[in-house]
Steps between C-alpha positions, in 0.01 A plus 500: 500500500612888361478653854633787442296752374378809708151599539427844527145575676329841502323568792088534424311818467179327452301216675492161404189389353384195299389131521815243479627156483780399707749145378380126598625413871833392506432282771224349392683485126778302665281235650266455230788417296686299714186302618396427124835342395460261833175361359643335237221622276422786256359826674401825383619827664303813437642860627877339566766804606672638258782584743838373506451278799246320365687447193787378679295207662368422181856463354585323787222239444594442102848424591318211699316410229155682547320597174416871504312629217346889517159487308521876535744764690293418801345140489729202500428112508780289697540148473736260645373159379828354560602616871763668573839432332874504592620854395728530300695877632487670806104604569492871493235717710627831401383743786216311646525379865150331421609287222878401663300366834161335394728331185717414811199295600373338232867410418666298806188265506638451087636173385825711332764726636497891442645846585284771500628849508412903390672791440704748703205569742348227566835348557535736857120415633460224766427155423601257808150566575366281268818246509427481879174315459602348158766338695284378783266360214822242405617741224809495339522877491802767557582862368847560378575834713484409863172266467325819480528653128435370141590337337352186657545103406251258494518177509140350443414283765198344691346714754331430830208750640624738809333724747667830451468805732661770286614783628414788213185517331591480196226355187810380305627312775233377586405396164852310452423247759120467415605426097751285677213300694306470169758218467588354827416221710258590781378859614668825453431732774623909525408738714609843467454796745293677323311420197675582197345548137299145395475503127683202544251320725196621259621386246604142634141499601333621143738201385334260761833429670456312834563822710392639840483890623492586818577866583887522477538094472475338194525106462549304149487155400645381193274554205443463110360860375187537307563688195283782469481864319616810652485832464718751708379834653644837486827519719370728823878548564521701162147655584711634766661828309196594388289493821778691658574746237088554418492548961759812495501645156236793568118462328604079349225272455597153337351109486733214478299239299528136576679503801624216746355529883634195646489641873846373548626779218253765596677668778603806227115571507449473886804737583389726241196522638607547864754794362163632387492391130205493314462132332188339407446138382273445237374208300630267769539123385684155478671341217745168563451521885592863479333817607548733201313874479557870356678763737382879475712756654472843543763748665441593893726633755683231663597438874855328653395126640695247665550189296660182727601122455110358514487718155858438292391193353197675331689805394867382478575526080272906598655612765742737245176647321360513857811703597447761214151544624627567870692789366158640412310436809502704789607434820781155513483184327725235741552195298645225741563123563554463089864322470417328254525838261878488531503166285261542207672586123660756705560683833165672487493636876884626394338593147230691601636687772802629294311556172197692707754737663669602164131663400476666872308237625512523920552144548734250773637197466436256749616117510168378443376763294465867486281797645348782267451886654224644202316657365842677255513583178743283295752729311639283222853664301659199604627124329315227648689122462223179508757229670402249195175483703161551317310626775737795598472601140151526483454634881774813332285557184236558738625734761696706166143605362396634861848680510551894434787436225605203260652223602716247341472118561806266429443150349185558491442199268479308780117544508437226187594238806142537562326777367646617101190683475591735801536834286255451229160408766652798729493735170158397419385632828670863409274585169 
């Protein structure tokens, strides 16, 4: 990827205004891909993510064999009629934690050995926590760089079912050792501490896997998956720019069409609202054992909140976008007990703090997070970098067209990770 072109953003002398569409989940994306190929069968994919996550599982899955063919730029049919096969090169997941861990999985319950790595990134983010419990399971598992780092060996093996209490709560890791369950003797048990996102679990149970959920515990038994259709929602964690730039850029109204409200993923929406946002939900339904709707926002003066642990989970890939707003609200934002920010594609705690500052942002870095002193008015003149990270790209965008003066954005191609249609929906909201 060409990462290093420079955006230049003007800041907005109108409001936004305008009915959108934001890119397929890329969680949901992931899964429905991943899920497909393990049925052995032929399923269609409507609404797949265009981003380059996605795509990296999906190259990921032909170099074991799985048949993806795109019927159109968004609906794909994926077949793996064969099972999985020996690859043949080291398996590649570019920049996406989700693909490197749930692969992870699916892989050391394999009948072949494999090394699974990504690129610069996603070679620095954590992954003894899935080996951990992969290794408990009677994997054959290790990571080159300290048994903690990609790239990571696998040696195929059988697998027996564990009870695992683990100690983040985190949906990838947790779906690692329930795709590992899919294929191992007995039950698979995980708790987490608090509930993390459940596509995964939804969609094991659309798929009629043998699967129990209780709260934060989730028990598998090893299953065959029931082919079936699916058709993925609107990514909420895109709708995120857009709800936050619509909430502070004076006199916005916007509706997000087609949007995912799995409650797990819907913490954006219920901090916005307790900042004082003004979000509606309309046309409220459920498609593949999601909740799916339209989101209408109009701009309102926003408060400070405080946003702890019993939250991150919901709001963890936000919390940047969230940050932007916070600079906007009056009184102080405290964002605490959220760790887990200092390991995503980048240092976002470290990220946002230093990034925020640079536009006169009043903003502290804590350990665990950071603490916001608003309402102030965002000055721009200034070079903003994106740390390879998506999310800090898109949360910069964002907080440049509420800003006095330009500002410029480095590497700003980072976006098409997930969202390559950042600029062109945000410029149809400008007309």
């Amino acid at each position: 990827m060409n990462v290093s072109n420079q955006k230049l953003v003007t800041p907005l002398e109108k409001p936004l205004k305008g009915i959108i569409k934001v890119p397929a989940d890329k969680s949901i994306s992931h899964r429905a891909a991943i899920f497909s190929a393990i049925t052995k069968e032929k399923i269609t994919v409507s609404n797949f993510s265009c981003g380059a996550d996605c795509k990296s599982t999906l190259a990921v899955l032909k170099q074991l064999g799985v048949e993806v063919n795109f019927q159109s730029e968004r609906n794909l049919a994926i077949c793996n009629k064969e099972g999985f096969r020996e690859p043949q090169e080291i398996l590649y997941a570019g920049n996406s934690g989700t693909t490197i861990r749930l692969m992870s999985g699916i892989l050391a319950g394999s009948n072949f050995s494999s090394v699974i790595t990504g690129d610069e990134s996603l070679k620095k983010r954590p992954m003894a926590r899935i080996i951990t419990p992969l290794k408990q399971m009677g994997a054959d598992i290790k990571a080159e760089y300290d048994d903690t780092k990609a790239p990571i060996s696998i040696k195929g093996t059988k697998l027996n079912g564990i009870v695992y209490n683990s100690q983040v709560a985190s949906a990838q890791v947790k779906s690692c050792i329930l795709l590992a369950g899919l294929n191992a003797e007995g039950e698979t048990v995980i708790r987490e501490p608090f509930k993390s996102r459940d596509h995964t679990e939804k969609l094991l149970s659309y798929m009629e896997a043998d699967i129990e959920v209780q709260d934060t515990r989730v028990k598998i038994r090893k299953s065959e998956l029931c082919p079936k259709p699916m058709s993925i929602p609107g990514d909420i964690s895109s709708a995120a720019f857009f709800i936050v730039a619509a909430s502070i850029i004076p006199d916005s109204e916007i509706i997000i069409r087609d949007v995912g409200l799995n409650p797990t993923r819907t913490g954006i929406i219920d901090i916005m609202r307790d900042m004082g946002a003004d979000i509606t939900i309309l046309d409220k339904r459920e498609e593949c054992s999601e909740e799916i709707g339209d989101i209408k926002v109009k701009y309102a003066e926003l408060k400070g909140v405080t946003i702890g642990r019993d939250l991150i989970p919901r709001i963890i890939d936000e919390l940047p976008i969230i940050a932007i707003a916070a600079t906007q609200a009056k009184g102080t934002t405290i964002v605490k007990e959220a760790e887990e920010l200092r390991h995503k594609e980048s240092d976002r705690i470290k990220a946002v703090c230093m990034e925020l500052k640079k536009l006169g942002a009043d903003i502290e870095e804590a350990d665990d997070g950071f603490v916001i002193f608003g309402k102030t008015q965002l000055r721009g003149n200034c070079v903003l970098e994106t740390y390879h990270d998506h999310r800090i790209a898109m949360s910069g965008y964002v907080a440049a067209l509420a800003s006095l003066k330009p500002v410029k954005i480095n590497e700003f191609q980072w976006v098409n990770i997930s969202f390559p249609e950042f600029i062109e929906v945000f410029e149809s909201l400008q007309k």
